[in-house]
C-alpha positions in Angstrom: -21.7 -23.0 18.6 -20.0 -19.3 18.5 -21.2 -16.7 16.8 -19.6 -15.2 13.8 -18.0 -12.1 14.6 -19.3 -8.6 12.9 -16.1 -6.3 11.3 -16.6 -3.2 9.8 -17.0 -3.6 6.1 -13.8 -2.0 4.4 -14.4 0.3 1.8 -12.1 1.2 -1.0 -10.3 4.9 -0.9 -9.4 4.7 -4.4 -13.2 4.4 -5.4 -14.2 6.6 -2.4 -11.3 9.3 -4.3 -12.5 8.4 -7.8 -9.0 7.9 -8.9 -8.9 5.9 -12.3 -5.4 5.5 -12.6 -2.5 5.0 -9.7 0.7 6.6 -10.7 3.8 5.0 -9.8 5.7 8.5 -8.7 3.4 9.2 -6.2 5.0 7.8 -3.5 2.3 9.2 -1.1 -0.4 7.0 -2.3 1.5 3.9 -2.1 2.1 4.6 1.7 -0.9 3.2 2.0 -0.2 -0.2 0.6 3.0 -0.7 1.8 4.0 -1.7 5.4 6.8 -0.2 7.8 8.8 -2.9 5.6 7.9 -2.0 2.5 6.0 -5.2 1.8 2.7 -5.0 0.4 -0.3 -5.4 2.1 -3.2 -7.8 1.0 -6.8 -6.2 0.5 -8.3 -8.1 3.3 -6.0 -5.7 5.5 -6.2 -2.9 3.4 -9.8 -2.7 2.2 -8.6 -2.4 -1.7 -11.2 -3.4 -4.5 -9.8 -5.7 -7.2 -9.3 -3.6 -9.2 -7.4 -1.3 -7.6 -5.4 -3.5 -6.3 -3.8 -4.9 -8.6 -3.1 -1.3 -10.2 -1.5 -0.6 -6.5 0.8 -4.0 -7.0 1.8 -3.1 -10.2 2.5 0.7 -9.2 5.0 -0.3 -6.3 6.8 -3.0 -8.4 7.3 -0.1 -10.9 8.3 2.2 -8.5 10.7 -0.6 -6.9 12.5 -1.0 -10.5 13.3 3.0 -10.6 14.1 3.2 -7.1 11.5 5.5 -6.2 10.7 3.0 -3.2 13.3 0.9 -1.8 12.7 -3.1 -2.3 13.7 -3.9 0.9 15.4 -2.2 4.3 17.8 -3.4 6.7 15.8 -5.6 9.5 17.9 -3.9 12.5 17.0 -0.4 10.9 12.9 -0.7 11.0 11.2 3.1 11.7 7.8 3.8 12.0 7.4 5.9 9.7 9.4 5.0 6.5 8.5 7.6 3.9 10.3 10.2 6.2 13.5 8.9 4.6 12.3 9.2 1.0 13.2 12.7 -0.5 10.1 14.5 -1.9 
């Protein structure tokens, strides 16, 4: 039989931070949720507690409904880096 492989455990950087609360203006912590098309990424990828993720989930739908982050972007326009576009 195989062995089961041996990853890295993935911590959370909102406990590692100590933030209680995830604002849905700040655009710069929700870059680290969102891929290069603005989808959200699952905590098995990005290492997210409960918790927090679902405070990061409901952060980025609100900042989807006031257009602080886009909802989606145009599949022949992808960039790597896609909060260079958002105004600060």
């Amino acid at each position: 039989m195989a062995e089961k492989r041996k990853y890295a455990r993935k911590y959370c950087k909102y406990c590692e931070a100590k933030i209680e609360y995830i604002d849905y203006k700040d655009a710069k912590i929700l870059r680290h949720s969102l891929s290069e098309r603005y989808k959200i990424m699952p905590r098995r990828l990005t290492g997210n507690c409960k918790r927090h993720q679902e405070m990061v989930e409901l952060a980025i739908k609100r900042a989807r409904h006031t257009a602080v982050i886009p909802y989606i972007i145009d599949t022949r326009k992808v960039v790597a880096v896609p909060f260079e576009q958002i105004q600060q």
